[in-house]
C-alpha positions in Angstrom: 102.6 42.5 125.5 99.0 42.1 125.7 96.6 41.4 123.0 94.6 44.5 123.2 98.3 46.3 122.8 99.1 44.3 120.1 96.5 44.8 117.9 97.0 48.5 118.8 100.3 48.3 117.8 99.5 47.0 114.5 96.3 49.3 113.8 99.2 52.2 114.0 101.4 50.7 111.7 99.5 49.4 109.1 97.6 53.3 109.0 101.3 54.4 109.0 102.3 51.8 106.1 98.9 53.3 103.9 100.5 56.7 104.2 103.9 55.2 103.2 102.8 53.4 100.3 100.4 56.4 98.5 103.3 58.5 99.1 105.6 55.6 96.9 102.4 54.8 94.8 99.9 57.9 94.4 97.5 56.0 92.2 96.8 53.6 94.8 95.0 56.5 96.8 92.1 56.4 94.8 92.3 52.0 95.5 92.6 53.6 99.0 88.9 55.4 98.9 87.4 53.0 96.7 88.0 50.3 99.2 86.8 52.4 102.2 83.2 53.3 100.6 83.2 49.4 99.8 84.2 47.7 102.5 81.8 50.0 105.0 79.1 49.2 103.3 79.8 45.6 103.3 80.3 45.6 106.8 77.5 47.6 108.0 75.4 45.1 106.0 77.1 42.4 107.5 77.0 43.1 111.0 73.2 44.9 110.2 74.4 47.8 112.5 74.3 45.7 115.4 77.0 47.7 117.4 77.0 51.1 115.6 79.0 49.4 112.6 77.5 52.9 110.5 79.4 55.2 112.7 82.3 53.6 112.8 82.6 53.3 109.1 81.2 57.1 108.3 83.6 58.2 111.6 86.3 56.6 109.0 85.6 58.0 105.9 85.6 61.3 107.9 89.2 61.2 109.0 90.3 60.0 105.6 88.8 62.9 103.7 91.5 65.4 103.5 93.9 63.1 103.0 92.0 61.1 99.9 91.8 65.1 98.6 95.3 66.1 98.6 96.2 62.5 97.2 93.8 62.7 94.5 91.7 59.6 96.0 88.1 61.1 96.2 85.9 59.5 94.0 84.3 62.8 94.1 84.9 66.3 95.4 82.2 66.1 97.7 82.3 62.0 98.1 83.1 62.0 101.9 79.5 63.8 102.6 77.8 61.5 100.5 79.6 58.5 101.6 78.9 59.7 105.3 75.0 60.1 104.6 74.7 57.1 102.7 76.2 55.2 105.1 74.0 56.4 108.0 70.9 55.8 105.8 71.9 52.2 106.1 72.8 52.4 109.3 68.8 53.8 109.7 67.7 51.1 107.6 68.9 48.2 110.2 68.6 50.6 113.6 66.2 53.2 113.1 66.4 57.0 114.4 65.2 59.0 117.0 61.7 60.0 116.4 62.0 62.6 118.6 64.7 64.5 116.3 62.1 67.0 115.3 64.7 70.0 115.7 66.9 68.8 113.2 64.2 67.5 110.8 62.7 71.3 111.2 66.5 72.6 110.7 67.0 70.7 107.2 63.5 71.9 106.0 64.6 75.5 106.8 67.4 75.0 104.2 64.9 74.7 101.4 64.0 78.2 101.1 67.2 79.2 100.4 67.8 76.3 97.6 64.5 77.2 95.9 65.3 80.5 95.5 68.6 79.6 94.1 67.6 77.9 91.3 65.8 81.2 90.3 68.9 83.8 90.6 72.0 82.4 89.9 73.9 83.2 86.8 73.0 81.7 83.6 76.3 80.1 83.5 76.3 78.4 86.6 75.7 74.8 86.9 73.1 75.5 89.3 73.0 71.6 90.0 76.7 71.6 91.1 76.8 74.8 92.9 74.0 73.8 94.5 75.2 71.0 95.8 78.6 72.0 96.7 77.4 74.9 98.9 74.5 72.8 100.6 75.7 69.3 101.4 77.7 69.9 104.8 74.6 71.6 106.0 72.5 68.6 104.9 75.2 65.8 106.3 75.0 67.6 109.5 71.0 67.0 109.3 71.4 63.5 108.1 74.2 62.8 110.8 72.0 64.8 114.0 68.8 63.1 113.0 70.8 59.2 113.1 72.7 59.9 116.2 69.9 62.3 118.2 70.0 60.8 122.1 71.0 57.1 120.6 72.7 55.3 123.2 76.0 54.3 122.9 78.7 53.3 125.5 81.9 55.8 126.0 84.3 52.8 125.1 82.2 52.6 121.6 83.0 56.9 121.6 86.4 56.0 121.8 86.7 53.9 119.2 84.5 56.0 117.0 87.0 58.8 117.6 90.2 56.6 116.6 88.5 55.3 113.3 88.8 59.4 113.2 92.3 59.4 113.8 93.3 56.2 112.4 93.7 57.9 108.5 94.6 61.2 110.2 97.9 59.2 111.5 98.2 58.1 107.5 97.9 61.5 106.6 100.4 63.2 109.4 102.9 60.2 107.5 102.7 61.3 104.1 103.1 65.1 105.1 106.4 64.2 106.6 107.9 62.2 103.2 105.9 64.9 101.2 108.2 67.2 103.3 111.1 66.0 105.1 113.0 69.1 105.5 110.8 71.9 107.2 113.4 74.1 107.3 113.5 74.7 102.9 109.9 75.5 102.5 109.3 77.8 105.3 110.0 81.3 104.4 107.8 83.5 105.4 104.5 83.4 107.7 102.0 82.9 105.4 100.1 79.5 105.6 101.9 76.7 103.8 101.0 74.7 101.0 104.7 73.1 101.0 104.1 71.8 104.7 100.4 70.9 103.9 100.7 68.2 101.4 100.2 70.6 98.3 96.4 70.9 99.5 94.7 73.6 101.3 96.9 74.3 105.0 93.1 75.6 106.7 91.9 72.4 106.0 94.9 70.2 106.7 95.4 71.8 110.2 92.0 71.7 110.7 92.4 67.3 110.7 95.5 67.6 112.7 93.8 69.5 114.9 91.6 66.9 115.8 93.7 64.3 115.2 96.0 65.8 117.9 92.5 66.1 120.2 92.0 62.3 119.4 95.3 61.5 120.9 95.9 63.7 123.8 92.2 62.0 125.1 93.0 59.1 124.5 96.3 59.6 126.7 93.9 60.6 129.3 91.4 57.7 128.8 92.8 54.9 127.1 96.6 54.5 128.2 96.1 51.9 130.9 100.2 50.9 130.3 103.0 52.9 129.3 103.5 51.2 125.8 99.9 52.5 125.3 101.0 55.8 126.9 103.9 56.1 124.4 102.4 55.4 121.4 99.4 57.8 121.9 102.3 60.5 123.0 104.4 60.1 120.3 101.4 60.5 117.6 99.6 63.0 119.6 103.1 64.9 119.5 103.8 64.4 115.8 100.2 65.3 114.2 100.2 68.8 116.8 104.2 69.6 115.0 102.9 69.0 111.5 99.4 70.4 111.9 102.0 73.5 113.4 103.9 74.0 110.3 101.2 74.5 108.2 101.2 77.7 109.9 97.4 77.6 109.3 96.4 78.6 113.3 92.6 77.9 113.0 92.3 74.0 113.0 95.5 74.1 115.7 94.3 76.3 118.0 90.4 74.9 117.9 92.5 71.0 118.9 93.9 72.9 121.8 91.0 74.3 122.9 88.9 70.8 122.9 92.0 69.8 125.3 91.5 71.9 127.9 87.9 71.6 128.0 88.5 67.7 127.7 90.3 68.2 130.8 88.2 70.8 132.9 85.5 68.7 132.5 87.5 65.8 134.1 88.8 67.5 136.3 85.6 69.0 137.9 83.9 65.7 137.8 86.7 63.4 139.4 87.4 62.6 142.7 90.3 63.3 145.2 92.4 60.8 144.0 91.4 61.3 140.2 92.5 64.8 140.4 95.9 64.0 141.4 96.2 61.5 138.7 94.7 64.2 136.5 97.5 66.9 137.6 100.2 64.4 136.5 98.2 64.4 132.8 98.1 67.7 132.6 101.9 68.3 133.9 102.3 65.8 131.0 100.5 67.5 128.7 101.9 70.7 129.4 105.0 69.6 128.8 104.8 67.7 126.0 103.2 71.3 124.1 106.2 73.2 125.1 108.8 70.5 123.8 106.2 70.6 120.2 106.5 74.4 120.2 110.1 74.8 121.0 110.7 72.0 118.5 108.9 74.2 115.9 110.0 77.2 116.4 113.6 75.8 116.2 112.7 74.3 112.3 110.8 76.9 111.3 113.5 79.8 112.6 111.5 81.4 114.7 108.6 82.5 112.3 105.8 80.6 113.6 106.2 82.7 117.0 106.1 85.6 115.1 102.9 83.5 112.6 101.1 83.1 116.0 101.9 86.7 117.3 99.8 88.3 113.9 103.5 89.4 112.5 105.6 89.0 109.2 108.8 87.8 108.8 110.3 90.9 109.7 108.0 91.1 112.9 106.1 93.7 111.8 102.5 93.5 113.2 99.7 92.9 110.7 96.6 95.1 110.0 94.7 92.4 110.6 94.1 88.7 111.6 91.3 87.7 109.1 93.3 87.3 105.5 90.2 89.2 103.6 88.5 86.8 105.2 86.9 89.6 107.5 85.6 91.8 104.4 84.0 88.7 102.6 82.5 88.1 106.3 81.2 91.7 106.1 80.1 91.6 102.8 77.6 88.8 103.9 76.2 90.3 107.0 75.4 93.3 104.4 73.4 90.9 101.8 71.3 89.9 104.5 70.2 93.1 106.2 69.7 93.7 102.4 67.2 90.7 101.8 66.6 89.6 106.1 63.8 87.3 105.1 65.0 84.9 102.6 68.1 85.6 102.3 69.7 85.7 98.8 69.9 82.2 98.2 72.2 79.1 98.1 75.8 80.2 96.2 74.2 83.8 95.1 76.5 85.4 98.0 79.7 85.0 95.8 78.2 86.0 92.7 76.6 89.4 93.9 80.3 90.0 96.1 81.8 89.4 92.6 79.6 91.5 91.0 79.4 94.8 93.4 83.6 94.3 94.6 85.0 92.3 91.9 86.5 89.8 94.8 84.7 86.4 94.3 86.9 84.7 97.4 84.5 82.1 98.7 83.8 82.5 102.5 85.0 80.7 105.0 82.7 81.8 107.5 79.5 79.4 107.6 77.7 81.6 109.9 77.5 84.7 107.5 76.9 82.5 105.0 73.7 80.9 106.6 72.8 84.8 107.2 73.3 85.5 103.9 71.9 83.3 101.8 69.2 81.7 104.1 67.9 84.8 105.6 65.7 84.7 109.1 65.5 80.7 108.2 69.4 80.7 108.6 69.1 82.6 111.8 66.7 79.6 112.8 68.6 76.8 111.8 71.7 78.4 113.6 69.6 78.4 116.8 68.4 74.6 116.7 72.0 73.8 116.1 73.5 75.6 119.1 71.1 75.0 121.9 69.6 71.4 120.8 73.1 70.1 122.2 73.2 72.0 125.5 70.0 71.0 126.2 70.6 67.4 125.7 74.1 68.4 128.0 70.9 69.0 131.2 69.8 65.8 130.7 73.0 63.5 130.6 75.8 65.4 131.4 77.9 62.3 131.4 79.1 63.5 127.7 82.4 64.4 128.2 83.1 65.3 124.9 80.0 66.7 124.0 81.5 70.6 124.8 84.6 69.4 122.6 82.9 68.3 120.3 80.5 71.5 120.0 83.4 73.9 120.2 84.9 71.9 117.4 82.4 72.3 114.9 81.6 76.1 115.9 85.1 77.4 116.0 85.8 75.5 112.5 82.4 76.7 110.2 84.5 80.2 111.5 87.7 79.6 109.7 86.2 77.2 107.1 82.9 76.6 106.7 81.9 73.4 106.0 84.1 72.4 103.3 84.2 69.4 104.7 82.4 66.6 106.0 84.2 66.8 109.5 82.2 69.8 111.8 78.9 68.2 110.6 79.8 64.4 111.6 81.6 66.0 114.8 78.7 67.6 116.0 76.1 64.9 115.4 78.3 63.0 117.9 77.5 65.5 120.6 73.7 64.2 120.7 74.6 60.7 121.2 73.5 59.2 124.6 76.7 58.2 126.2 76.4 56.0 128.9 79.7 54.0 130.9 77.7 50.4 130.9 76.5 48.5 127.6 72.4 49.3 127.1 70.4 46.6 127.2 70.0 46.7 123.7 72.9 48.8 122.2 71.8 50.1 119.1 68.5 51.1 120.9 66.8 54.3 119.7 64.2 56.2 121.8 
């Protein structure tokens, strides 16, 4: 076995060992985040960012969020945006940033607007400092995240580790769903999303980290499998995340990973040659069948009811009214508020307390895009513009970014089913700006 295997090998299985042992000893989950927070820090100072030491650490923290939440290891609700800002700061501090990320500096100071007038309308009773902040800081790590990796050069074997320090705690998490939940079979009763299958946490946001943890896999079957034990390993996770990210019968997150596959792979396929498409067909046949055997596997557990989850039916295979969960009124309800207030929107958070108010349904939305409407106004509309075209034009000028559609489609397809919640749509999609090139740059952590 070679070295580069080897030390493969054990990377899996110590990630698989942290998800054993928090599921033995929960308290040790919140050692778990401590030391993640700490030891990035300490090595991004040591190394002084030398060879993107700040992504790879933030890239971390990222795929270890939902899993520090449903363990009870966040230092903080919102400590996975935080961490992930300050640990690009520091990266800026040792590297720099792009002085020509004037879009995203333009997008975050479109976001004031909407704060200030917050702090003038909510409630009396809100802790306007909180629900401030809890509404606003996946909008500002995105800023903070675009304006650090905006056209910084990086090599696509440097991508591919920054995606498996992704899927590194993702694999952790995918192990302590299945002790959390051994037995598929007892908890899965109807077609409703799972909290049984998802850890006890939120299934939208669980699926939506398997999702991408399954994304992370699949490519790097494609990309970094250059023996069979490599092409085994990445199978078998890549094949174990997609069946527990399945039963959480939460369809958003899923459904977004398999999307990013097949655009992973048009991509490749349109830009290879003769002999890399044939290769490429065997992949995909791979692929292919490796989804069916997941889904047949499924379906089998679950008794049939995630066909009928993914066909829009109940248990009795009766069609549902609709797809949305409510999540299609509260959606509405937003695009209302702004033609109501179009300029400046209603403000940060004020959404939920004037739907409370007028409906009695304060559900929190999942959609980030009526949300920006909402609350932000015409400067929502703006920011939502920067953020979908700054990438595509970036796309014209180095279309060597194979993931840059993935990653794009990622973060738009997920603010749709849940917002920004997170820190993982904002961090995704800074990585679609990065300059990726196939040799090492001159100087690597150049910024231009």
């Amino acid at each position: 076995m070679k070295k580069e295997e080897l030390y493969y090998f054990y990377l899996i299985l110590f990630h698989i060992g942290i998800g054993l042992v928090i599921f033995l000893f929960p308290f040790l989950s919140k050692v778990y985040g401590f030391s993640i927070l700490f030891l990035g820090a300490y090595i991004i100072i040591k190394k002084q960012n030398k060879n993107q030491e700040a992504l790879l650490v933030a890239a971390y923290l990222v795929g270890s969020e939902v899993f520090l939440r449903m363990t009870g290891g966040s230092i903080s609700y919102e400590f996975s945006k935080y961490g992930v800002m300050i640990f690009l700061f520091m990266g800026m501090y040792y590297s720099g940033f792009s002085k020509a990320a004037v879009p995203y500096w333009i997008y975050l100071v479109l976001l004031i607007p909407g704060i200030v007038i917050s702090t003038f309308v909510l409630n009396f009773d809100t802790n306007i400092r909180t629900t401030i902040a809890f509404n606003i800081s996946g909008p500002v790590c995105l800023g903070v995240a675009s304006i650090y990796t905006y056209r910084r050069k990086i090599t696509l074997e440097r991508m591919n580790d920054i995606l498996l320090c992704i899927g590194l705690p993702i694999v952790s998490c995918m192990v302590y769903l299945t002790f959390y939940t051994p037995n598929i079979r007892d908890v899965i009763t109807s077609t409703q999303s799972s909290f049984e299958a998802s850890g006890g946490y939120g299934p939208n946001q669980v699926a939506t980290f398997l999702g991408l943890g399954m994304f992370i896999f699949f490519s790097r079957i494609i990309l970094k499998s250059r023996t069979k034990f490599m092409l085994v390993i990445n199978l078998i996770l890549a094949m174990n995340i997609a069946y527990r990210g399945m039963v959480t019968f939460s369809r958003g997150g899923m459904i977004t990973g398999l999307f990013m596959i097949v655009l992973l792979l048009l991509f490749l396929y349109f830009k290879s040659n003769f002999r890399g498409k044939v290769k490429l067909n065997y992949i995909i046949s791979m692929i292919a069948l490796a989804m069916i055997v997941i889904w047949s596997y499924t379906s089998f557990q679950t008794g049939g009811l995630i066909n009928k989850r993914y066909a829009n039916q109940d248990a009795k295979g009766r069609v549902k009214e609709t797809q949305l969960s409510g999540r299609g009124e509260v959606a509405m309800n937003e695009i209302d508020l702004f033609l109501r207030n179009p300029i400046f929107g209603v403000g940060v958070a004020k959404g939920v307390e004037i739907r409370k108010k007028e409906t009695g349904n304060g559900t929190l939305t999942h959609d980030e895009i009526t949300r920006m409407l909402a609350e932000h106004g015409s400067f929502g509309i703006l920011a939502l513009l920067i953020l979908f075209f700054t990438p595509f034009v970036l796309y014209l000028e180095n279309s060597f970014n194979l993931f840059l559609l993935c990653f794009v489609t990622f973060w738009f397809l997920t603010i749709n089913h849940a917002a920004m919640r997170t820190a993982v749509p904002a961090f995704v999609y800074s990585l679609s700006l990065l300059n990726v090139q196939l040799s090492k740059p001159k100087r690597h952590n150049e910024v231009f």
